[in-house]
C-alpha positions in Angstrom: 50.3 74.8 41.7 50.1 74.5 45.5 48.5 72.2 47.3 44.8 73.4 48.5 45.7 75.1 52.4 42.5 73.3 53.5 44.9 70.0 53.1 48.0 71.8 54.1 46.5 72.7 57.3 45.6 69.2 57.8 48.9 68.1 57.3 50.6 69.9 59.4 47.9 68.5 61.9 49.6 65.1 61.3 53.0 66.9 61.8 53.7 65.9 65.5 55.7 62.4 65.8 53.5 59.0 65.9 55.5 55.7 67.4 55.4 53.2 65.0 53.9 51.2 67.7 51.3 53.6 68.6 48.0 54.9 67.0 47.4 58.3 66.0 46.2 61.0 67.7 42.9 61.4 66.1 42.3 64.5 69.0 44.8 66.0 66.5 43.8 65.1 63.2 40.3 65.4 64.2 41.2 69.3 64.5 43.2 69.5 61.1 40.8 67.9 58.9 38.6 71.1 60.1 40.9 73.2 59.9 39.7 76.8 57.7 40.7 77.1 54.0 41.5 80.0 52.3 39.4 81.6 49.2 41.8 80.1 46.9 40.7 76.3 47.6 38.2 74.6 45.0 35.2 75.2 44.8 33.8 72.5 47.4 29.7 73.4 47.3 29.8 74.1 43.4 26.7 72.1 41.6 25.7 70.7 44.6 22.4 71.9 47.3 24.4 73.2 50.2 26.1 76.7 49.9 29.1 76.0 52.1 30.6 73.0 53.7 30.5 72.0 57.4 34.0 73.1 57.6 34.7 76.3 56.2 32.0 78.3 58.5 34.3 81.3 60.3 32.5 84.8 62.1 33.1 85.8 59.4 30.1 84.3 57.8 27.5 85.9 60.6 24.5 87.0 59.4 24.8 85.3 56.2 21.7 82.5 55.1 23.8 79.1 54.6 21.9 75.4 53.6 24.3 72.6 54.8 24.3 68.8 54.4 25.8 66.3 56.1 25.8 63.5 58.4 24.6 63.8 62.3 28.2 63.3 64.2 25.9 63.3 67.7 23.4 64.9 69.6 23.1 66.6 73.0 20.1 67.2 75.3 17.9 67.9 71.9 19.3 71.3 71.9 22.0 71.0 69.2 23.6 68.4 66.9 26.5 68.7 65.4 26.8 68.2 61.7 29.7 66.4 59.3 31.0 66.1 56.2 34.4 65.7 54.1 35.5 69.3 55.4 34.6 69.3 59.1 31.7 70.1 61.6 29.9 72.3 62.8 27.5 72.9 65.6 23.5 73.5 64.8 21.1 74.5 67.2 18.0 72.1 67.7 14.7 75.2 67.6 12.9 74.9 70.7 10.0 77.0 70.0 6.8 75.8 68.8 6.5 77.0 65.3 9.2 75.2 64.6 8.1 71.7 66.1 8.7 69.4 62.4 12.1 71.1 62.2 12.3 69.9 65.8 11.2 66.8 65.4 13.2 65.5 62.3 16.5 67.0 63.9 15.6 65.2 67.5 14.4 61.7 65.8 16.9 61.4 63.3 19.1 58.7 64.0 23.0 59.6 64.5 24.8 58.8 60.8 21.7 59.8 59.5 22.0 62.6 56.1 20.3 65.8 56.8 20.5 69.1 54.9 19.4 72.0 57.2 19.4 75.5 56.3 19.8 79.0 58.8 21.7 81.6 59.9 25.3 81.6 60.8 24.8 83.4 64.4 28.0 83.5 67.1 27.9 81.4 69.9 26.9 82.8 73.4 30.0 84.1 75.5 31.7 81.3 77.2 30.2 78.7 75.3 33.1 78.8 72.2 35.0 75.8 71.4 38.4 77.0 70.5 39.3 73.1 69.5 36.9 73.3 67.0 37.7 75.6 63.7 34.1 76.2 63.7 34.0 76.7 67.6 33.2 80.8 67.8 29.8 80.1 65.7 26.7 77.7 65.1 24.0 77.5 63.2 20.1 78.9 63.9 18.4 76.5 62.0 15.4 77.4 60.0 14.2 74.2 58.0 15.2 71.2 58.2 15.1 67.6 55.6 16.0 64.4 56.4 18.1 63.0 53.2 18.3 59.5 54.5 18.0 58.0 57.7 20.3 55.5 59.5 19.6 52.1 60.7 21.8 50.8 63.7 25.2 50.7 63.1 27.8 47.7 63.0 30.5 49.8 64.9 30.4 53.6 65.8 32.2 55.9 63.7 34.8 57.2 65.5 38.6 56.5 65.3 39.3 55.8 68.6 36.9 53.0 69.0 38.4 49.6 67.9 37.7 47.6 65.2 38.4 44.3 63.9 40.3 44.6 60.0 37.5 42.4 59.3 34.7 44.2 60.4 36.3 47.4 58.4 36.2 45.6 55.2 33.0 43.9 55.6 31.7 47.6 55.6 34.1 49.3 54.4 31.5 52.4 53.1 31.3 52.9 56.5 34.8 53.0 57.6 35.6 55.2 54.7 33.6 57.6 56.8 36.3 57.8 59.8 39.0 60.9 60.0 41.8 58.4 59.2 40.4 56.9 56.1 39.6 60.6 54.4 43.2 61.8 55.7 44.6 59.0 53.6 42.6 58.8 50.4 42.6 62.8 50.3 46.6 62.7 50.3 46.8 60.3 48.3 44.6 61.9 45.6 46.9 65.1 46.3 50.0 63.4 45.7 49.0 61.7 42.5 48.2 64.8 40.9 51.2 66.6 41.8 53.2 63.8 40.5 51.5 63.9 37.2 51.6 67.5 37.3 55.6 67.5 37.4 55.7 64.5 34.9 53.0 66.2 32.1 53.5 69.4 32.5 57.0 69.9 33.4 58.6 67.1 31.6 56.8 66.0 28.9 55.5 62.9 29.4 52.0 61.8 27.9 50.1 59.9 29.9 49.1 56.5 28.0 46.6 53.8 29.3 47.6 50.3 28.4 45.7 46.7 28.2 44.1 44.9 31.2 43.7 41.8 29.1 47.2 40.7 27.9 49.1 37.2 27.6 50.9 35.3 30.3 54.7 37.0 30.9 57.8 34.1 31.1 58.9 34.2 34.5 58.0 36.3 37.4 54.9 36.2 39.8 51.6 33.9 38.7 49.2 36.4 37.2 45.2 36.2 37.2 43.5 34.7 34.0 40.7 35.6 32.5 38.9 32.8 30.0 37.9 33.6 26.5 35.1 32.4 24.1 37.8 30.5 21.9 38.3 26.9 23.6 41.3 26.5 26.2 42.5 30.3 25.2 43.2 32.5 27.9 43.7 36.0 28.4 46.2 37.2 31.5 45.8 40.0 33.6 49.6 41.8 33.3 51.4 42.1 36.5 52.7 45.3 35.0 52.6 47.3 32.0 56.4 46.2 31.4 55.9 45.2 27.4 53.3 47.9 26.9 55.7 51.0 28.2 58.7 49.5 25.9 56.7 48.9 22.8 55.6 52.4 23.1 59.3 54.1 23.5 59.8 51.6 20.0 56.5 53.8 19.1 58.2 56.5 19.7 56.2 57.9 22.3 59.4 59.0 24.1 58.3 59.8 27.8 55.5 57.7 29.2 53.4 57.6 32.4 51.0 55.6 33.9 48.8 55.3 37.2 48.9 51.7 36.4 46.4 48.9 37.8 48.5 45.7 38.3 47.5 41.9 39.4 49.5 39.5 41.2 47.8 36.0 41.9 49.7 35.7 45.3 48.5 35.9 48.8 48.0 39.0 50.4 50.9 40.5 53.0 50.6 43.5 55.0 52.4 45.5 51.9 51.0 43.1 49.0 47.8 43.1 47.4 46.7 40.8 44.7 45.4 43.9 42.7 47.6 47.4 43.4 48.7 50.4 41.9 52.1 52.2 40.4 52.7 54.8 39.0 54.6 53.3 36.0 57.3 55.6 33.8 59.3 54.7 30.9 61.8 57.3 29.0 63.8 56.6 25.8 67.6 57.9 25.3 68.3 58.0 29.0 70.8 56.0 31.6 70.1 55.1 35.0 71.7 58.3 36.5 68.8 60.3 34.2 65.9 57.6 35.8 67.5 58.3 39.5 67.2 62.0 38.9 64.0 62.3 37.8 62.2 60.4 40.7 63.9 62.1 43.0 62.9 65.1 41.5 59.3 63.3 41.1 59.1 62.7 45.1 60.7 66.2 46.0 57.7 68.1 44.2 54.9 65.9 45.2 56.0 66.0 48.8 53.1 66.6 51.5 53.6 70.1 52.9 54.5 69.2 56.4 56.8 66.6 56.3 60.7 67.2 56.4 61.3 68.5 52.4 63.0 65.7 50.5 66.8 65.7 50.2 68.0 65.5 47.2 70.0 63.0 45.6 69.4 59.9 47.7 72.6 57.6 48.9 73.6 55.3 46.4 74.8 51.9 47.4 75.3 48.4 45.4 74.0 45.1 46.0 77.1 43.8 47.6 77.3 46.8 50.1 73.7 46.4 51.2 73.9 42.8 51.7 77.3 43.0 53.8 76.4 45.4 55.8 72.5 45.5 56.3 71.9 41.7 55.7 68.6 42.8 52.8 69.4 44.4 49.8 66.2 47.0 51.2 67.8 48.3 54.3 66.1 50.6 56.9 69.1 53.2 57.1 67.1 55.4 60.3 69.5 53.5 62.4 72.9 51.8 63.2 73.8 48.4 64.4 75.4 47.3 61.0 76.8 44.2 60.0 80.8 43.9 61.0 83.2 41.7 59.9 84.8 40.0 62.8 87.0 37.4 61.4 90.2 38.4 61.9 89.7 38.6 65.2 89.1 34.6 65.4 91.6 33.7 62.7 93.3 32.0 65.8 90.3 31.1 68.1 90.1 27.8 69.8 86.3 28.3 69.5 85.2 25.3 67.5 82.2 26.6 65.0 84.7 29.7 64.5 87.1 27.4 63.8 85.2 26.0 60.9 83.5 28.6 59.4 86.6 29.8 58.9 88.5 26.8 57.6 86.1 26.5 54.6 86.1 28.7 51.3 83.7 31.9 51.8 83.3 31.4 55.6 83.3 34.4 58.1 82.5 35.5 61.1 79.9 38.6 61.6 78.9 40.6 64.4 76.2 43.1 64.9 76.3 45.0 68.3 73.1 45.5 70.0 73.0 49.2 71.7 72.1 49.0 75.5 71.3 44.8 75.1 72.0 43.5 78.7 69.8 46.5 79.9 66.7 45.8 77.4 67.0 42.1 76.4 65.9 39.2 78.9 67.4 36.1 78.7 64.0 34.2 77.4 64.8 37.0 74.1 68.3 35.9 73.9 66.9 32.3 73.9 64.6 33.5 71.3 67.2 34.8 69.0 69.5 31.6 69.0 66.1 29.7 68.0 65.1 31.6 65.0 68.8 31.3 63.8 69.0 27.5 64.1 65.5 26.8 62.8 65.3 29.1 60.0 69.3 29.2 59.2 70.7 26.3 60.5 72.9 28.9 62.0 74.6 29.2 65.6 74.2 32.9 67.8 76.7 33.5 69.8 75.4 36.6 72.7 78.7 38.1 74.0 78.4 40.6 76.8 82.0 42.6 76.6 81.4 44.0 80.1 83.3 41.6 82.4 81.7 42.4 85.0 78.2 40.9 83.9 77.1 37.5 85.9 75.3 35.7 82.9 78.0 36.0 80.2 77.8 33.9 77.3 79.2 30.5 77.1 82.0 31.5 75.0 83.3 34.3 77.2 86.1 32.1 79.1 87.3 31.0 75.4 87.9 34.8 74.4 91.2 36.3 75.1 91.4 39.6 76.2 92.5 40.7 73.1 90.2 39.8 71.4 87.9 41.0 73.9 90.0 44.8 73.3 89.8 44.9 69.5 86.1 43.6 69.5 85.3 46.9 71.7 87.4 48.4 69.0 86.0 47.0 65.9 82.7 47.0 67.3 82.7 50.4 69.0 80.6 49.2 71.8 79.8 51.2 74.8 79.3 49.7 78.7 75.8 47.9 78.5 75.9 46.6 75.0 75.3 42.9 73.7 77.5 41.6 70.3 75.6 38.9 68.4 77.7 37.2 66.6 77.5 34.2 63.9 79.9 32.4 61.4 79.0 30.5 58.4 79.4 31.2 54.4 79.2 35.0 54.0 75.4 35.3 52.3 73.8 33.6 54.5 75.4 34.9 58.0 74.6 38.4 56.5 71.2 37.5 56.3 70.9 35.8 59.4 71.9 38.9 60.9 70.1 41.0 59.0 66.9 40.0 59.9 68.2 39.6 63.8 69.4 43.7 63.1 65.3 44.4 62.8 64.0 41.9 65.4 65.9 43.4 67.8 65.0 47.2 66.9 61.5 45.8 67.3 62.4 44.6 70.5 64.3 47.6 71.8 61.8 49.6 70.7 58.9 48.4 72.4 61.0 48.5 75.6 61.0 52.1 75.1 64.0 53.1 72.9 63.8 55.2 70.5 66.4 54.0 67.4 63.7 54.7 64.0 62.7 58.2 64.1 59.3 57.9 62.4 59.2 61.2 60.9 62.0 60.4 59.6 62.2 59.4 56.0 65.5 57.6 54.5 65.6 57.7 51.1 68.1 55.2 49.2 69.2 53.9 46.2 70.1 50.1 45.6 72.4 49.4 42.4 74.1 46.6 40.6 72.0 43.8 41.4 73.3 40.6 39.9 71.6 39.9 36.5 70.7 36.5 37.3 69.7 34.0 40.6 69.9 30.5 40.6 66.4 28.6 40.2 65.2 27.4 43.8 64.0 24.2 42.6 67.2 24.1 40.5 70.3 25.6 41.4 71.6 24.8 38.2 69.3 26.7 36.1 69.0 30.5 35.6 66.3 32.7 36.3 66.1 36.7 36.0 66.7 38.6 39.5 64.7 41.6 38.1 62.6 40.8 35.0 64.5 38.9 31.9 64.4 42.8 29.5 66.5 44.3 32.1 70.1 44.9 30.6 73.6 43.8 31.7 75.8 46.1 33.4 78.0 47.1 29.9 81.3 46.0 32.3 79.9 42.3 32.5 78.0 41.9 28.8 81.1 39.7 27.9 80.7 37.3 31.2 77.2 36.4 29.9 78.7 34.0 27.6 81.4 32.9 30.0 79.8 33.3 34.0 76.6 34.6 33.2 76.0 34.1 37.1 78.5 36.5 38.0 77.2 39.4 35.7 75.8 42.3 37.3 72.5 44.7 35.7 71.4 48.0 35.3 68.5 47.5 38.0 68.0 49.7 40.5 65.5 49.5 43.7 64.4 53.2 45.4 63.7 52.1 49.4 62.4 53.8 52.0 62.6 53.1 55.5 62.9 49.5 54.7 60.5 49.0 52.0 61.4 48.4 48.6 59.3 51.6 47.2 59.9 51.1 43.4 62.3 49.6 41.0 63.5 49.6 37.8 65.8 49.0 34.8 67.5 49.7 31.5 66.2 47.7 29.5 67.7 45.7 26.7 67.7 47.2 23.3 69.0 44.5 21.0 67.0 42.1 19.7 69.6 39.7 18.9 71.1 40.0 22.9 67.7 39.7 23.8 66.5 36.7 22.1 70.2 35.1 23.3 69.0 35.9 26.8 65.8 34.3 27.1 66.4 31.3 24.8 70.2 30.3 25.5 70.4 31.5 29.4 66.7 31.5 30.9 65.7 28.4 28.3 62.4 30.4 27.8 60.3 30.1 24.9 60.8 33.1 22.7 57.6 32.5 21.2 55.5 34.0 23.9 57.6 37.3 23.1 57.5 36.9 19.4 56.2 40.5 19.2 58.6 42.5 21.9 61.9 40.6 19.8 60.0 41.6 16.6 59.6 45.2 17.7 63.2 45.1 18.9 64.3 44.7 15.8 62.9 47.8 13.7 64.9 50.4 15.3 64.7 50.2 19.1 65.9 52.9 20.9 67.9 53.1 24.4 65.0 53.2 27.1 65.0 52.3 30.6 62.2 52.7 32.9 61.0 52.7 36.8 57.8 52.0 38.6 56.9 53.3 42.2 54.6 51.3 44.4 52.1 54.3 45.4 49.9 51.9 47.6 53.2 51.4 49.8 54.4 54.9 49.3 51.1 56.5 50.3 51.0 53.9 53.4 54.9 54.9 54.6 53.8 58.8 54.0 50.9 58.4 55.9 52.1 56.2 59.0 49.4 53.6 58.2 50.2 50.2 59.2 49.1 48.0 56.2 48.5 49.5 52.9 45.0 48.5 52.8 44.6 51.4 55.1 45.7 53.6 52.1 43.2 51.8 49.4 39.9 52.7 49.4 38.4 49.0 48.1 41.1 46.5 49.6 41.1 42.7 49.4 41.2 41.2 53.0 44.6 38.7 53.8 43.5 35.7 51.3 42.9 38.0 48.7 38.9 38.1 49.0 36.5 41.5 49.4 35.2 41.3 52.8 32.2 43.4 51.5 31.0 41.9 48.5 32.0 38.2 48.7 34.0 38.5 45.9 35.6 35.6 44.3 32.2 34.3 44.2 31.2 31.3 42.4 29.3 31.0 39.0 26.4 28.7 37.8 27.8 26.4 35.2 25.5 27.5 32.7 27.4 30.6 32.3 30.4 28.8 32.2 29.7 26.7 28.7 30.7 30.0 26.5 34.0 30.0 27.8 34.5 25.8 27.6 35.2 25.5 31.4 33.7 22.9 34.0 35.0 23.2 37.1 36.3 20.1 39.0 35.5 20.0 42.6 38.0 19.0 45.3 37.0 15.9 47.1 36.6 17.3 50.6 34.7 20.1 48.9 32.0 17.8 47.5 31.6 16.1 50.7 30.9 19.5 52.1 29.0 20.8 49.3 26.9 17.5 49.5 25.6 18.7 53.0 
């Protein structure tokens, strides 16, 4: 299966390079999304009025009797409008002559936006007068009657990419913004990759594709879920954040190899790559190891790639944890570009700079550098300020800017305490060129890593919207992140445990004996996919054993195995291996696609705080219709004062 060239040709529309910090070039995609298909495509104008689409009209249609439908795009001097729809537009010409005055008139009065079905003759355009920028620019339309479907009132915002609009307004009518180039582009691949993905999982691998409850049972541990009330006093059903029990009951089932396009609910606030409702494509395979789960979504991603980005590489880098944090400072690291984390502390192991000093006197202390390409020619002093802010009110931490060029006039502080030397091997270790800046920090080795880490992508943004280039945005960097510790100390308790993953994903089998010895110190078999930056999907082996299981959540996490009665039941009749993966496709979808939030890639989002712009939704509910389900609910004080006015 291929993916239909009418989609094809509008991806390699998107094809040229969009800064991150730019909008598209909706000239371009305008042009794609019109772009011809061949006679292979589906079957666009089957069971429906028109005979063809806007879109697909070519001289080589002359003559022939078409009936089109579509929205107005605009009209010009009453002598021709041009008409829209999914596939494109096309020009039709406005009658002039009196016999056709009502055709004239609902064609000249009809508001723009406004559904019309004509129908005509496809007829070439007079010489001189094609539009070779338009796919349908060598012919028009000779209309010969005319309906109008619907007309439209005055709009809240024109539709038309370039114009801007507030998020809000979008959402508040989002049918309407669902309308625009961009919006199509998006939800159209994305309906294209989601079949090829299930195409390669189904068809070529085997799995069955199995829908799984909405209304479940609160999960121990991870993120607050949604919950829905019952008819049976103080009962409560929850929404599940994933289908995580669901997928391994079914490999106890049997089921072997299972998919999902999974809905999912998170009751936390919204984030440019959250939403409190989202979507992932959701696997689980029995008899299989983490190598076997790696390959098959790289696999997955290679075959459902859009046409005309860079084809997918296969197998993705691999590193651990540990590796990620030392040298990126986030165990999701944007590999498009350099400035990694360097140890420097050798280099100081006899500095007479104080902080240095002690950092390094204490157990786990360090120095780290990162070296910032072309810094004293793009950083102002006010961003250097900047930078030794964030670190002391976010990290408690000190920055130390170094400029190695000895010839610079606003050197930092510490330069007359730096022996040439250490200068030398700092140039060395750092490889630094002429005109770049070393930031450079000391502390316990965690948290100067990621410190730095985040300072590693404030000053790419920075750079970058100076006008270097360092993150190719065409490029996509696939990677693997393995052997996660197993276990994180509580926040609120540091000497409690709580799962880093979820608490069903299995020990790495080199550490199963440190669980009853330094369970902190044991590693897992969970392993994130990230792209670009973003954590795309992530997943686990999962744990088997009823008896490890149960020892797990009772004896480590001090949860109450009674919630999971039925998962350590199931367990327990013959389990097999099974390990599992799910892929954020809202995030995917809005990486693939350039889009800057991934409510830009879902057709129905929630706004920031979680609420639909367009329907008012959460709304509130009389209390009448409350009494089944043995709720009252109890007002906030400030909210009765205002409720009272």
């Amino acid at each position: 299966m291929t993916f239909p060239s009418w989609l094809s040709q509008l991806c390699r529309g998107l094809s040229r390079p969009i800064r991150r910090t730019t909008q598209p070039i909706w000239g371009s995609l305008y042009r794609s999304l019109v772009q011809s298909s061949q006679r292979r495509n589906p079957e666009f104008s089957s069971f429906a009025v028109r005979t063809n689409t806007c879109g697909e009209l070519r001289s080589s249609h002359l003559g022939q009797e078409v009936t089109l439908c579509g929205w107005i795009q605009y009209r010009r001097q009453n002598t021709f409008l041009v008409l829209r729809d999914f596939h494109g537009l096309v020009q039709v010409v406005i009658p002039q002559d009196e016999s056709a005055a009502s055709v004239r008139k609902i064609l000249c009065e009809a508001p723009v936006e406004s559904v019309v079905q004509v129908s005509g003759t496809v007829i070439s355009r007079p010489a001189g007068q094609e539009n070779p920028k338009m796919p349908t620019g060598e012919i028009e339309i000779k209309v010969k009657t005319a309906e109008l479907l619907n007309a439209c009132k005055k709009l809240p915002f024109e539709i038309k990419d370039f114009m801007k609009k507030t998020e809000a307004l979008r959402l508040q009518y989002r049918y309407l913004d669902l309308r625009s180039f961009q919006m199509q582009y998006n939800l159209r691949l994305r309906s294209q990759m989601v079949m090829k993905m299930r195409e390669y999982l189904c068809n070529l691998h085997g799995f069955v594709d199995i829908e799984t409850p909405t209304l479940f049972k609160r999960t121990p541990g991870g993120a607050k879920e949604f919950l829905v009330p019952s008819r049976e006093p103080g009962k409560f059903y929850s929404l599940p954040q994933s289908p995580q029990q669901f997928k391994q009951l079914l490999m106890v089932g049997g089921l072997d190899r299972y998919f999902q396009v999974a809905r999912c609910y998170r009751d936390e606030g919204s984030r440019p790559d959250r939403q409190p409702e989202f979507t992932q494509i959701d696997i689980e395979m029995s008899f299989v190891d983490q190598t076997g789960i790696q390959s098959l979504i790289e696999g997955l991603l290679q075959y459902s790639w859009p046409n005309d980005k860079d084809p997918v590489v296969v197998p993705f880098p691999t590193v651990t944890f540990t590796e990620a944090l030392a040298t990126y400072g986030t165990d999701k690291p944007d590999t498009r570009f350099g400035m990694k984390i360097i140890d420097i502390s050798d280099v100081f192991r006899n500095t007479e700079i104080g902080f240095l000093q002690d950092a390094l006197s204490k157990p786990h202390g360090t120095v780290k550098a990162i070296c910032i390409p072309e810094g004293a020619k793009y950083l102002k002093r006010k961003d250097i300020e900047s930078i030794r802010k964030f670190a002391a009110d976010h990290f408690n931490q000190e920055i130390l800017p170094v400029f190695l060029n000895a010839n610079r006039n606003w050197n930092s502080p510490v330069a007359s305490f730096i022996m040439e030397s250490q200068r030398l091997e700092l140039i060395r270790l750092m490889d630094t060129q002429e005109e770049d800046v070393v930031l450079l920090t000391a502390g316990e080795h965690n948290k100067a890593c990621c410190l730095l880490g985040k300072l590693r992508l404030e000053c790419a943004d920075l750079l970058e919207t100076r006008g270097m280039v360092l993150r190719d945005p065409t490029l996509f960097s696939f990677l693997w992140v393995v052997d996660f510790p197993l276990f994180l100390p509580k926040e609120e308790n540091p000497r409690e445990l709580e799962s880093a993953h979820h608490p069903f994903t299995a020990p790495h089998p080199s550490d199963i004996h440190l669980l009853y010895t330094e369970p902190k110190k044991a590693r897992s078999q969970h392993y994130d996919l990230v792209l670009n930056g973003n954590e795309i999907g992530g997943g686990s082996i999962r744990i088997h054993n009823a008896e490890l299981q149960r020892y797990i959540l009772a004896t480590l996490l001090k949860e109450d195995v009674k919630m999971l009665s039925h998962l350590l039941q199931a367990l327990d009749y013959g389990a097999p291996p099974h390990g599992g993966i799910a892929l954020g496709l809202d995030r995917l979808i809005c990486l693939v696609t350039g889009s800057p939030s991934i409510r830009d890639v879902i057709a129905f989002p929630k706004s920031f705080r979680g609420h639909d712009l367009m329907s008012n939704a959460p709304d509130s509910i009389p209390s009448e219709e409350l009494k089944p389900y043995h709720i009252r609910v109890s007002w906030p004080t400030d909210s009765k004062a205002e409720r009272a006015h």
